[in-house]
N, C-alpha and C positions, 0 to 999 in steps of 0.2 A: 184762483190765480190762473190768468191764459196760459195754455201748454206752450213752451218757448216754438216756432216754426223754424222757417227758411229764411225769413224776408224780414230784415233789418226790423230791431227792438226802437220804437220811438218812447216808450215810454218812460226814460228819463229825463226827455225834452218836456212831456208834455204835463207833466207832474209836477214838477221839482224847480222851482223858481231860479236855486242860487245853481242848480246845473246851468240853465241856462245862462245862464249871467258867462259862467265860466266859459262856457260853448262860446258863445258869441265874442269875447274878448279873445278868447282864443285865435277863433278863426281871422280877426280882424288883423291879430300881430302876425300870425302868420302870413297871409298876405303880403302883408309890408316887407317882412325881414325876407319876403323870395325876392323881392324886387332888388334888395342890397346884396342877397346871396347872388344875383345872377351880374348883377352890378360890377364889385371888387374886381374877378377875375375879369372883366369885361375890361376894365378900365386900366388894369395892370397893364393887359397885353396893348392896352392902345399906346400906355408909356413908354415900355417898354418893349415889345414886338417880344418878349423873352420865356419861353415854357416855364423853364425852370423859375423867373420869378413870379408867375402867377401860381406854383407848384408849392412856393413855400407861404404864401398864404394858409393853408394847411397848415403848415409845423409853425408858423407863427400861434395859431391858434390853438393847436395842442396844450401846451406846456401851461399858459392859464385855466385851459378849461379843467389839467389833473388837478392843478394847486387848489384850486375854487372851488370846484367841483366837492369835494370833500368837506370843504370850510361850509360850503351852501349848505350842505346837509345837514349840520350840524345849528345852527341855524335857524334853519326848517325846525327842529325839535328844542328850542329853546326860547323861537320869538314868533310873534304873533305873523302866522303865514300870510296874510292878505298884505301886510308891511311892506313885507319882503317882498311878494309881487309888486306891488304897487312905485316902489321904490324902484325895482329892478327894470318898468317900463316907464321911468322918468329917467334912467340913466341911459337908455338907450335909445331914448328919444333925443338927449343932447350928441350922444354919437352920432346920428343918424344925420344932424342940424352940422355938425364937426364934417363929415364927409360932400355933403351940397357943400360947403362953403369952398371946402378947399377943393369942388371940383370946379366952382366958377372963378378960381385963379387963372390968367393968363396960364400958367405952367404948373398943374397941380403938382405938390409934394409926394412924391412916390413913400416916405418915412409915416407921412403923417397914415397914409391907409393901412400899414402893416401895422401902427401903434392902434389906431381906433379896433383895425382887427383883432387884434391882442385885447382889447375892453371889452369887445363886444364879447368874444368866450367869457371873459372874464364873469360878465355880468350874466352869462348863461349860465355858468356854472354857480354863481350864489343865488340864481333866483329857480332853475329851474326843480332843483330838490324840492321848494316852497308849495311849488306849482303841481309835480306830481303828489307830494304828500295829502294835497286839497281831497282830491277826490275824493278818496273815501271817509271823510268828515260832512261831504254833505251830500252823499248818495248810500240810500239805505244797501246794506251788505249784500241781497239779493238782486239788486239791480246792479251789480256792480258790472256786469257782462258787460248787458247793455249802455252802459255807459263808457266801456271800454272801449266796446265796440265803433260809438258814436266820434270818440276821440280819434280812433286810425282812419276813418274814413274824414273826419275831418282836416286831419293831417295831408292824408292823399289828394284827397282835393286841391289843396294847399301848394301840395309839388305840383301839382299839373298845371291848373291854374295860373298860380304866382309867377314860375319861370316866362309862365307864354304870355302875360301881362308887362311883366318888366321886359321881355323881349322888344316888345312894340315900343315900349316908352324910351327903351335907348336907343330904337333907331330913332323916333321922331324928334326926342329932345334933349338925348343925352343923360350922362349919369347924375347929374345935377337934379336933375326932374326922379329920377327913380328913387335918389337917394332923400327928397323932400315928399314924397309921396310917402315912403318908410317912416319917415318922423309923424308927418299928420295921421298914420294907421296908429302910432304909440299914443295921440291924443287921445284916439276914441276907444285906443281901447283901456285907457288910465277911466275915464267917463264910464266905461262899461263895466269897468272892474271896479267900479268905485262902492259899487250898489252890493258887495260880497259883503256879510256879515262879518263880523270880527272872529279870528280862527284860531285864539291861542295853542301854547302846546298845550298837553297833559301832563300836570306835574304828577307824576307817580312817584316820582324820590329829586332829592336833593343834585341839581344838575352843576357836574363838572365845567369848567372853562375849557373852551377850544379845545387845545390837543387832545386834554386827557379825553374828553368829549367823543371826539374823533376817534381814539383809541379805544375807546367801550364798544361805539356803533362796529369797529372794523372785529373784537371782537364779538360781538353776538352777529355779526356775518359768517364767521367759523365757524359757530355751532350749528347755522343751516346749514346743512350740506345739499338740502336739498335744491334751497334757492342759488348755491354756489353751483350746484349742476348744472339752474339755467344760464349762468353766466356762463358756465366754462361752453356750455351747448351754442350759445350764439356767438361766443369770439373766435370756435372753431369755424362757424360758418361763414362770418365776414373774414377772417383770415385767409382760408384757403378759395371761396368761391365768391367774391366780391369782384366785381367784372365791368368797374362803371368806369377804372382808367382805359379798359379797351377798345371802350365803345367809339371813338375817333377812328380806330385800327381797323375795327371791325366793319364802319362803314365802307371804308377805303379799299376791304378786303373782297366786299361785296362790289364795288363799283355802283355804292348807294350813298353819295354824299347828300344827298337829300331826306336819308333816312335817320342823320343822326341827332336832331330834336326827338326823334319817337324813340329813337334807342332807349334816353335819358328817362323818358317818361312813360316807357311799356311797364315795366315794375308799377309804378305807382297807381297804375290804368287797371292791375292785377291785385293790389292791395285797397284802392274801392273799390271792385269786384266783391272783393273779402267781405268789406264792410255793411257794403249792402245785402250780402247773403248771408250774416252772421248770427243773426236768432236762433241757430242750434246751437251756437255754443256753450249756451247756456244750461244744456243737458251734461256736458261734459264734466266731469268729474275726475277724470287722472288726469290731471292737465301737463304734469311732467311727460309722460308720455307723445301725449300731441304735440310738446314742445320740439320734441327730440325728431318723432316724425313730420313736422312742416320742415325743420330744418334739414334731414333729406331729404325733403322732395326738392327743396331750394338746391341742392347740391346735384340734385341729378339734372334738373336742369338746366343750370349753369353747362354740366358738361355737356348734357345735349346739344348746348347753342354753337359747340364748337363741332360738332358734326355735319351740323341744318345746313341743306342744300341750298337755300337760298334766305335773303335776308329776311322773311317775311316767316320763314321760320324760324330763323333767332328771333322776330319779335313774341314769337308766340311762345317761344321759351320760357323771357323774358317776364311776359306775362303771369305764366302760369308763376316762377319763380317769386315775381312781388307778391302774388297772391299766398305764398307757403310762407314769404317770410312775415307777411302784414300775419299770417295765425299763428306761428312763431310768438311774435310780439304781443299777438293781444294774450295768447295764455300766459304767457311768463308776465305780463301787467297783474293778467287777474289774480296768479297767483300769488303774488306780491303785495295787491291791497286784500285780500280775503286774510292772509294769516302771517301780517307783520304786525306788532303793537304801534299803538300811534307814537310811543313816544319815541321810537326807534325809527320810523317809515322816514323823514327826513333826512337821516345817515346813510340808510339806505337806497333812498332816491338819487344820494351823491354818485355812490356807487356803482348804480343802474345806467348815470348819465357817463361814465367813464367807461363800463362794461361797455358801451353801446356807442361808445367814438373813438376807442383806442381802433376796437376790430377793421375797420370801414380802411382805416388808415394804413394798418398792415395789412391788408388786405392787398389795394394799390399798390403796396413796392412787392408782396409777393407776384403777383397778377405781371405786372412790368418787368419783372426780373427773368420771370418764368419765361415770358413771350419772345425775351432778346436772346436767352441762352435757347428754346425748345420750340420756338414758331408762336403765333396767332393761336389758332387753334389748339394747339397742345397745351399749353396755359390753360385753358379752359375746359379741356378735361380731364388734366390730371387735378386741375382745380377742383373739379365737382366729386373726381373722384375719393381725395384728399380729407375731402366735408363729409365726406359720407361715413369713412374710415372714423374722423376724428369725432364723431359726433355717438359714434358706436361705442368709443373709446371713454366719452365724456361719460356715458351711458355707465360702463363696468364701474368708474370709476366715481360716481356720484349714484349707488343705488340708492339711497334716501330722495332724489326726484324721479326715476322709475318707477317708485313704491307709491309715494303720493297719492293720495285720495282726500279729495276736498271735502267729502263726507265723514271721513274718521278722525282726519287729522288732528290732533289737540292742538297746535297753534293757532288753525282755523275758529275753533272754540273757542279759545283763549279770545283771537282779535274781533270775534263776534261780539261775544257779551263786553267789551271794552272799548265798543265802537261809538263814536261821538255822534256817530250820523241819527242813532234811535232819540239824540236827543236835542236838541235846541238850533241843532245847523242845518236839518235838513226839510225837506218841502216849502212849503210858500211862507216859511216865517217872516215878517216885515224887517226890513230894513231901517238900518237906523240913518235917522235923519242927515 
């Protein structure tokens, strides 16, 4: 077997047929949905000229993505996962067809894009559990880095990308064209995704309906404590050093209004960084650990950014920051498809998707709250200081992800020898017709 390096792992691309499938559909939605992510609030404020209403886009979009969020997971572990993708990028292919139409109204409907917003979580939260479950069903256990790896840098790409695409398409032809650009990316990528072999669950016992359903997955999340460490490690982090509602302030503060498209996108410029330097991680083995430590490194420099003499040094913060939380994210991924059972990883994907959108959210009214009672700047480092505190704290009080070792761990053994991937779903097996 190659010694893992420095320099990005391709060999899950170049192996493994139905990755690639997944890669490419992937990349293809995402594209699309940055084009309607930069769209909404674009189009809000043309309505309305109003902060606050392109502000609750957000908490529009919350309260579906808890409810579904949960329901998705469950789901995930009960029906045939490629379905549920499948299905999940035909429903938002007609939202997508729903927002062009009613932006080529004389006087678009301001109701109708908070309702489609509200679907659109909606449908992220039943399809996405589906979606993270996949991986490890058709990427053998040991590749699993590397295909983690391949997935964040996919993603960053994606922020970087997508926003400065859909940028140009609304100046030149409006939300109408961005929002019909979104729909034709779900074409190709239903064509792309179509070619996914079939991914039932695992029936290992007699599966509950819904709630109870629901209430099994939530408990065997209490018995990890260690996987609840990562949770509680990253909503400390998005809570107290989340810094993206400042970046407006921030520019303003610098006398750098030209600088505040790169504010938005030095993070994610930090997190392929990550991506493409990520072939060691695959040596790592405490991976609670490294979780804990990317997330202060995130935390210290967030507050660094509130110190930096000039703005070019908040970008570099900035940077470095998406670069700690994008290794954050891939260890707490990897450690979540190496030692969850399959027929639990869907609940738990619900989970994962709630862990990982409540934080961002509290983050923003900490971050605003802080800034109007304590200045600019002091926001931003009692923020990072905050993160650092609470993540030490996450630390005392989740020692079962301190402890972690992906070499001993008996769950890790457990979800190895019970992995779908050694069998019939993984590398170039043919597709059915």
């Amino acid at each position: 077997m190659r010694r893992p390096g420095l320099a990005l792992d391709l060999s899950p691309l170049r192996t493994n047929r139905q990755f690639r499938v997944l890669f490419a559909g992937g990349l293809i939605t995402s594209l699309g949905s940055m084009m309607t992510y930069v769209a909404l609030p674009f189009q809000v404020a043309q309505i309305t000229g109003s902060y606050v209403a392109v502000g609750l886009i957000g908490l529009a979009e919350l309260v579906p993505l808890v409810l579904f969020g949960l329901y998705g997971g469950s789901l995930a572990d009960r029906l045939d996962k490629r379905r549920v993708v499948l299905a999940g990028e035909a429903a938002a292919f007609l939202l997508a067809v729903t927002l062009a139409v009613n932006s080529l109204l004389a006087e678009p409907l301001l109701p109708v894009i908070y309702v489609v917003a509200m679907l659109f979580a909606a449908v992220d939260g039943l399809q996405r559990p589906s979606l993270d479950a996949i991986l490890p069903r058709v990427v053998d256990h040991d590749e699993l880095s590397a295909a983690g790896a391949l997935n964040s840098l996919r993603g960053n790409l994606s922020f970087i990308a997508g926003p400065a695409i859909g940028g140009m398409v609304l100046a030149l032809a409006g939300p109408a064209a961005a929002y019909g650009l979104d729909a034709a990316s779900f074409v190709v990528s239903v064509l792309i995704l179509w070619r996914l072999r079939p991914i039932p669950p695992v029936a290992t016992e007699a599966v509950e309906r819904s709630l109870r359903h629901i209430t099994s997955g939530l408990k065997y999340a209490w018995t990890r404590k260690d996987i609840m460490g990562t949770y509680a490690v990253d909503l400390a982090a998005m809570t107290f050093a989340f810094p993206f509602a400042l970046f407006p302030f921030i520019a303003e503060e610098y006398g750098a209004p030209w600088a505040l498209g790169l504010l938005y996108s030095a993070g994610f410029v930090g997190g392929a960084a990550f991506g493409l330097t990520s072939g060691w991680t695959a040596r790592i083995r405490r991976q609670g650990r490294a979780i804990a430590f990317a997330a202060a490194v995130w935390g210290v420099a967030v507050g660094l950014a509130g110190v930096s003499p000039s703005i070019w040094w908040v970008l570099g913060m900035l940077v470095i920051a998406g670069y700690f939380d994008m290794m954050s994210g891939h260890f707490r991924q990897l450690m979540w498809n190496q030692s969850i059972p399959d027929d639990v990883r869907g609940r738990m994907a619900g989970m994962e998707l709630l862990s990982y959108s409540i934080g961002p959210l509290l983050g923003q009214v900490r971050s605003t709250t802080a800034a109007q009672l304590t200045g600019l700047r002091t926001s931003l480092i009692t923020g990072g200081v905050a993160c650092v505190v609470a993540v030490g704290v996450a630390c005392v009080a989740f020692p079962a992800m301190w402890r972690y070792d992906a070499r001993r761990d008996a769950h890790v053994e457990r979800a190895r020898g019970e992995d779908g991937s050694d069998g019939p779903y993984s590398g170039d097996a043919p597709t059915p017709p």
